[in-house]
C-alpha positions as a Python dict, from the first residue, in 0.01 Angstrom:
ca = {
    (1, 'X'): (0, 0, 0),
    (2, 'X'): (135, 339, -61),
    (3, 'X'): (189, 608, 187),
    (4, 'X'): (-95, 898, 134),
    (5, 'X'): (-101, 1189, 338),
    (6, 'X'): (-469, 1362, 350),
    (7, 'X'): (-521, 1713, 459),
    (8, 'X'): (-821, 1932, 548),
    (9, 'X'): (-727, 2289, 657),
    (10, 'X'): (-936, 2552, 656),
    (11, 'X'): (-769, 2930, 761),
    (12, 'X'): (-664, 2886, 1111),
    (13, 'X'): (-616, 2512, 1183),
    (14, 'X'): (-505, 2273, 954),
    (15, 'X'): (-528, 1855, 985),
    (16, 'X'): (-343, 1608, 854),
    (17, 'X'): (-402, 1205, 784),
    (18, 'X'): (-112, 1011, 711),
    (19, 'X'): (-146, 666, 613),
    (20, 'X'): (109, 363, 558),
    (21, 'X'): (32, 17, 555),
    (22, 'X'): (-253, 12, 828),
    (23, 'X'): (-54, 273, 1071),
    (24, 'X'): (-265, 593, 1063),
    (25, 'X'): (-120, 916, 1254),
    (26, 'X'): (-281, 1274, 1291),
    (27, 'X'): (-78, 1582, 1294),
    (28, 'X'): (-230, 1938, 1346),
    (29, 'X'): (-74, 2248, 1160),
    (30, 'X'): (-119, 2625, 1140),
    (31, 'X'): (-444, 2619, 853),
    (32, 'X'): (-332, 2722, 498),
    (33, 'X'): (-477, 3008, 276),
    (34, 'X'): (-313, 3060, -32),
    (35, 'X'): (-516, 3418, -47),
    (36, 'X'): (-272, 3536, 268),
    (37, 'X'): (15, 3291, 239),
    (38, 'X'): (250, 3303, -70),
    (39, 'X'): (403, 2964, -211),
    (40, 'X'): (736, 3016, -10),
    (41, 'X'): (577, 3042, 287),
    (42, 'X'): (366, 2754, 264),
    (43, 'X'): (693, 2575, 214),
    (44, 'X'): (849, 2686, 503),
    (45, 'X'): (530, 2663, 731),
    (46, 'X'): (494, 2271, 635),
    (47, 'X'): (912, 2248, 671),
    (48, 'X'): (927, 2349, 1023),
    (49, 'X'): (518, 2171, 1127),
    (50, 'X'): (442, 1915, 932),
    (51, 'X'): (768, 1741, 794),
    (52, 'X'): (963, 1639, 1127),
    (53, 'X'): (583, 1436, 1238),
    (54, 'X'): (608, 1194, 908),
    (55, 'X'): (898, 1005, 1038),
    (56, 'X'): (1099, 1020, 688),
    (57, 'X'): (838, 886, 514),
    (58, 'X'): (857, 899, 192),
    (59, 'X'): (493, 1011, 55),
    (60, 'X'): (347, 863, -268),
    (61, 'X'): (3, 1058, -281),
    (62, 'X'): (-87, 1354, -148),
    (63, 'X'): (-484, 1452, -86),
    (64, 'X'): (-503, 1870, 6),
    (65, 'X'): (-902, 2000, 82),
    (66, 'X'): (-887, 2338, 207),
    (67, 'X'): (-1025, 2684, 204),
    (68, 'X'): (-1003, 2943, -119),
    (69, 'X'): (-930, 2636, -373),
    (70, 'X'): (-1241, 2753, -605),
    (71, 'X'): (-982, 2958, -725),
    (72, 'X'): (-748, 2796, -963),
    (73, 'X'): (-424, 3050, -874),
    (74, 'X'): (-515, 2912, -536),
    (75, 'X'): (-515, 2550, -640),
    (76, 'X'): (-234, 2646, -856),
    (77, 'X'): (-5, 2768, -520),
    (78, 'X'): (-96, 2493, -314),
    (79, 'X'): (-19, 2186, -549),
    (80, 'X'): (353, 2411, -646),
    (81, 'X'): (443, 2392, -266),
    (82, 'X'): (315, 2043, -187),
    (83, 'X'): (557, 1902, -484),
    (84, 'X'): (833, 2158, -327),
    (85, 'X'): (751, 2012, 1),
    (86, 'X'): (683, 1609, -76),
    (87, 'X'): (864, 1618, -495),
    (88, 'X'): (785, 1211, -509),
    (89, 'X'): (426, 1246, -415),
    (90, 'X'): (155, 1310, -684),
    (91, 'X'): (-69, 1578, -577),
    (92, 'X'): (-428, 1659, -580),
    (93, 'X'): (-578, 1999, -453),
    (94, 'X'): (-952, 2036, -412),
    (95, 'X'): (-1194, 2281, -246),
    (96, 'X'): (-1352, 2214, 126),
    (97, 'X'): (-1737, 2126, -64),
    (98, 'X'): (-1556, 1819, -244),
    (99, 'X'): (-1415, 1683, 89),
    (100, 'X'): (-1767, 1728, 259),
    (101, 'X'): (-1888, 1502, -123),
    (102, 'X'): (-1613, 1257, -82),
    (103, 'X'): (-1661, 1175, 271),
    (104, 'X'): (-2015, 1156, 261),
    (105, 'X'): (-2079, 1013, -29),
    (106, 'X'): (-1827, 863, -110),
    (107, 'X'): (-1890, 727, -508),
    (108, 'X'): (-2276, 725, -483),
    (109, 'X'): (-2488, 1052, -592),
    (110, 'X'): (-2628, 1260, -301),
    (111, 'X'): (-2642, 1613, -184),
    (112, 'X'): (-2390, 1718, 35),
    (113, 'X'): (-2370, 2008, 258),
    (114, 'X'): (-2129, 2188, 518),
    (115, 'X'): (-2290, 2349, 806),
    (116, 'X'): (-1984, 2464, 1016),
    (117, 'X'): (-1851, 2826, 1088),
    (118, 'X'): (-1997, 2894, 706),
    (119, 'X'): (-2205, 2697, 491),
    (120, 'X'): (-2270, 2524, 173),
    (121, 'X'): (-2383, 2272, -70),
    (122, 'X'): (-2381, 2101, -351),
    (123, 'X'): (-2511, 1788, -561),
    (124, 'X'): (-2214, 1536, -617),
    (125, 'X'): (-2261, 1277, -913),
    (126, 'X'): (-2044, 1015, -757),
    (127, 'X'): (-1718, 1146, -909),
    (128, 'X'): (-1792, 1563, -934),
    (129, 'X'): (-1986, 1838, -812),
    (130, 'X'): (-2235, 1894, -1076),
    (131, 'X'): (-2456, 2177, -932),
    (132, 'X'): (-2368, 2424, -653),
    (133, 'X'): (-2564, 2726, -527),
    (134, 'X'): (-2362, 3012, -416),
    (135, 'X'): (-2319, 3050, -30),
    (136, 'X'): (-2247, 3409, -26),
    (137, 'X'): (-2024, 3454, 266),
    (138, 'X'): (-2146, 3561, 633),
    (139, 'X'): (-2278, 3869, 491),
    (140, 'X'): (-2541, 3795, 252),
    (141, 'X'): (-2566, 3441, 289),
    (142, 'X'): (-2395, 3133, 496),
    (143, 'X'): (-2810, 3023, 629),
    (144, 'X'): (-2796, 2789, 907),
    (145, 'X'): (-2419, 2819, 956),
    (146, 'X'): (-2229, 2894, 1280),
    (147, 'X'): (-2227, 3270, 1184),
    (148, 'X'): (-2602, 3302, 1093),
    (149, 'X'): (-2719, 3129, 1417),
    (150, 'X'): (-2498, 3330, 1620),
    (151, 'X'): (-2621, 3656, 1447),
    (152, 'X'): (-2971, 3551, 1504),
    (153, 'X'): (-2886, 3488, 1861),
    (154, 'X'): (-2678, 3863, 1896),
    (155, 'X'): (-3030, 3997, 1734),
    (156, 'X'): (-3238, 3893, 1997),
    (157, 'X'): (-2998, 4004, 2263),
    (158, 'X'): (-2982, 4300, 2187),
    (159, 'X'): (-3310, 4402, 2011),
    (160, 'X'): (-3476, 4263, 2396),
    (161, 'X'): (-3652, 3968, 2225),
    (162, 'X'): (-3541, 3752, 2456),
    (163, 'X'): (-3672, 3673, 2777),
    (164, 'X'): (-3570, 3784, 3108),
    (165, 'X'): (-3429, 3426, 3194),
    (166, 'X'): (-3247, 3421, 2864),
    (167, 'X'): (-3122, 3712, 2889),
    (168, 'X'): (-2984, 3641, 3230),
    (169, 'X'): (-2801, 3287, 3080),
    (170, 'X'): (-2676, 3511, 2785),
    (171, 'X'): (-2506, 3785, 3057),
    (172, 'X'): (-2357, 3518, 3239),
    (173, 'X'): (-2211, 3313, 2936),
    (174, 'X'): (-2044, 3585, 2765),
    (175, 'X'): (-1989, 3885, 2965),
    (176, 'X'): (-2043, 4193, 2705),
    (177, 'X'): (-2153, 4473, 2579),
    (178, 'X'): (-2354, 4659, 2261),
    (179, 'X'): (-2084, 4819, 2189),
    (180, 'X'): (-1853, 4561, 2231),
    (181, 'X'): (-2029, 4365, 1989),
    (182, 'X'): (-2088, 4627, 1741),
    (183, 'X'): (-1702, 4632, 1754),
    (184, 'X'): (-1609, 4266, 1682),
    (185, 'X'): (-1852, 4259, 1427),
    (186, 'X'): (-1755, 4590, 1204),
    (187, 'X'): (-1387, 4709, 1299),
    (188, 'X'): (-1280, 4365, 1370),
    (189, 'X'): (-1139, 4119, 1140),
    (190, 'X'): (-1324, 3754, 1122),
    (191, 'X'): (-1636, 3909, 1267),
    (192, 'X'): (-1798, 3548, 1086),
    (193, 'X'): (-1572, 3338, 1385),
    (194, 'X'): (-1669, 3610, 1634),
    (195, 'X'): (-2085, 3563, 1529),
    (196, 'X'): (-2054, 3163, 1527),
    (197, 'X'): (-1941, 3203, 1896),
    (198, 'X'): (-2277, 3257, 1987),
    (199, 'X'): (-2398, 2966, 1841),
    (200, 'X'): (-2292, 2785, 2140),
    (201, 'X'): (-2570, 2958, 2343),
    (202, 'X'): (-2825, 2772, 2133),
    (203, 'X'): (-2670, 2393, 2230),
    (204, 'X'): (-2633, 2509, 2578),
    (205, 'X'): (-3033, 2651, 2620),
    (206, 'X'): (-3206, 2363, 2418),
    (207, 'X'): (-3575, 2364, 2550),
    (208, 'X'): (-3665, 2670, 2523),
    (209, 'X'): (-3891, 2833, 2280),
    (210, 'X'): (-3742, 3075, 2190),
    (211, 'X'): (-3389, 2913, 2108),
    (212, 'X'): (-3607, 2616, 1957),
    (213, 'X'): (-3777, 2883, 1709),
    (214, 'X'): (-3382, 3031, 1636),
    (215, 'X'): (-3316, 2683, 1554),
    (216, 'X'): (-3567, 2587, 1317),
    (217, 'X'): (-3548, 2925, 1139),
    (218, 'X'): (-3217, 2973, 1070),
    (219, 'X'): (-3163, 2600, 960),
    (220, 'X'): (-3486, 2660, 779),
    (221, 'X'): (-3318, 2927, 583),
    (222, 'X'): (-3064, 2675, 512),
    (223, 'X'): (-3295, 2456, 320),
    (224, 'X'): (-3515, 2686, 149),
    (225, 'X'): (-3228, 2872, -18),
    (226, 'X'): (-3003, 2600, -54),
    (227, 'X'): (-3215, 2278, -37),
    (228, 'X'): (-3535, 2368, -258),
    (229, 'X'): (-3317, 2487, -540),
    (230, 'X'): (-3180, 2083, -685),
    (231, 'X'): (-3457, 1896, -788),
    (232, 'X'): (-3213, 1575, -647),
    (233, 'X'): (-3285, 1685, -339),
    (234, 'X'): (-3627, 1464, -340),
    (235, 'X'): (-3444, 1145, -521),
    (236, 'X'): (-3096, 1169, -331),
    (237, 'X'): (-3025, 1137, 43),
    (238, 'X'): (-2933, 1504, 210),
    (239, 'X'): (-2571, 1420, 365),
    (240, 'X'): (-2443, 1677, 640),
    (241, 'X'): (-2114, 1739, 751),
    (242, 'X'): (-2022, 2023, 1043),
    (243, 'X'): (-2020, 2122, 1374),
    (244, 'X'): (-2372, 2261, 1327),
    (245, 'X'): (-2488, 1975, 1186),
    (246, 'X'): (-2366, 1744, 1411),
    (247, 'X'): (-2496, 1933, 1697),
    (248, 'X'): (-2843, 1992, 1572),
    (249, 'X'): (-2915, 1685, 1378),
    (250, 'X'): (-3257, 1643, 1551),
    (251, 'X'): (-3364, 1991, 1382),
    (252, 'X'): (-3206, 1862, 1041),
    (253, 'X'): (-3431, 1527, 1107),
    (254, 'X'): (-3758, 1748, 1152),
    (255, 'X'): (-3724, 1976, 872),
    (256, 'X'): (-3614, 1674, 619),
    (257, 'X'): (-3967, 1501, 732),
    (258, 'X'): (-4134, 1855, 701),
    (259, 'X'): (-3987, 1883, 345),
    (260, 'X'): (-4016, 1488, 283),
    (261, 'X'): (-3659, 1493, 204),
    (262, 'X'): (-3451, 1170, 301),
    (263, 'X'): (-3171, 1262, 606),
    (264, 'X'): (-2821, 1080, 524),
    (265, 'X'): (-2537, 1072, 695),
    (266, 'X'): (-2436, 1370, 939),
    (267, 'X'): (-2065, 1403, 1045),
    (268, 'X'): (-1870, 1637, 1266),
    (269, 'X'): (-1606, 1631, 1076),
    (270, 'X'): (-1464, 1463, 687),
    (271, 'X'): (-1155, 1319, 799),
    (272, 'X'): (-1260, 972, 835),
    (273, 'X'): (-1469, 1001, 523),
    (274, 'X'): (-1155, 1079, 333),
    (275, 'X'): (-984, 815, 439),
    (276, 'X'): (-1195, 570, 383),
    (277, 'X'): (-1284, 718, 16),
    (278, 'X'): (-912, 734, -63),
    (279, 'X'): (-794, 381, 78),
    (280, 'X'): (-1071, 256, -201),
    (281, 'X'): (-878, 478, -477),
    (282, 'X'): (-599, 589, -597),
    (283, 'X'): (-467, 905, -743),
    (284, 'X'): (-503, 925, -1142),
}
């Protein structure tokens, strides 16, 4: 069996599968984005990280999934450091939605969607992504992600929808102010990590109405923009992989029977997915 190294990295964390012969090992890395990171310092990031935890192994394929690869320049960095890095290892560069495919999937048709920090979907034929609808970004889009729960959560806060016992739990958890808030969200960078914070209060509060009715709108949002639009979505299982998803799969459950779709498989995370999907292939 050859030696395949698997990554998924998104900005800020990045993780690593290698696999020889049955022995599996994880190694954790600074995340990777080729829109802040130029090709030499990718190099020298995976030199001093990544390189001393693969015990002079020598790597024959090499399986990168990470964030800004819809771009090809992106794709185009990452695959030119990863042969610097690993030169007798084939490489193969793909965005974060074709992980969330592959590992829930596999090579059977479905729809597969990421509801983590951000959000996504697509319809994957078994081998591509055939149809994707945008996400948008936190801004005008990302429904039922980390960041649009957490706004919807910071909207009731501090518009006074909530109750007096909620607002009491959401004092205690977080400690802050409207103007702090306004802060984080417009002068601060990742305001999208800051806003998914607060979807925390949501798994923490379960049973009450009003976090209930958060719940089921904001993932709501998530299928009628996203879900509605492929007409698969009433012949092909609805696949989920996320933090969000994982922690709310009930809510996914009652909205598929709502919209008599068929729930799939829900995952925190792809890792596992990948492996298993790349121990059945090989790189072509």
């Amino acid at each position: 069996m050859s030696v395949q190294l698997i990554a998924d990295s998104g900005a800020t964390k990045c993780e690593w599968h290698l696999v020889s012969n049955g022995i599996e090992k994880t190694i954790f890395t600074t995340g990777i984005s080729p829109y802040f990171l130029q090709e030499e310092e990718i190099v020298e990031l995976l030199k001093k990280d990544l390189l001393p935890h693969l015990d002079n192994m020598v790597v024959n394929e090499t399986y990168y999934y990470g964030t800004g690869l819809g771009n090809p320049k992106n794709v185009a960095t990452i695959v030119s450091a990863l042969k610097a890095l690993l030169p007798q290892s084939s490489v193969e560069a793909n965005t974060d939605l074709l992980a969330a495919a592959r590992a829930l999937c596999g090579n059977d048709r479905g729809i597969a969607c990421i509801l983590g920090t951000g959000s996504n979907s697509c319809y994957y034929d078994g081998k591509e992504i055939d149809k994707n609808i945008a996400s948008l970004g936190y801004v005008l889009g990302d429904e039922g992600s980390g960041a649009h729960l957490g706004k919807k959560v910071i909207q009731y806060y501090l518009y006074n929808t909530f109750d007096e016992d909620l607002r009491f739990r959401f004092d205690a958890q977080f400690v802050t102010t409207y103007m702090e808030i306004l802060e984080n969200v417009y002068q601060k960078p990742f305001p999208n990590r800051y806003l998914a914070g607060f979807a925390s209060f949501l798994s923490e509060n379960r049973g009450h109405y009003m976090v209930e009715n958060i719940l089921e709108d904001g993932l709501n949002d998530f299928f009628f923009n996203h879900l509605n639009k492929y007409g698969e979505s009433w012949t092909s299982p609805i696949n989920f992989v996320g933090s969000v998803a994982f922690g709310f799969k009930d809510v996914l459950q009652e909205l598929c029977n709502t919209y008599q779709l068929e729930l799939g498989k829900v995952l925190k995370a792809p890792m596992d997915g990948l492996v298993k999907f790349h121990s059945q292939s090989s790189f072509v």
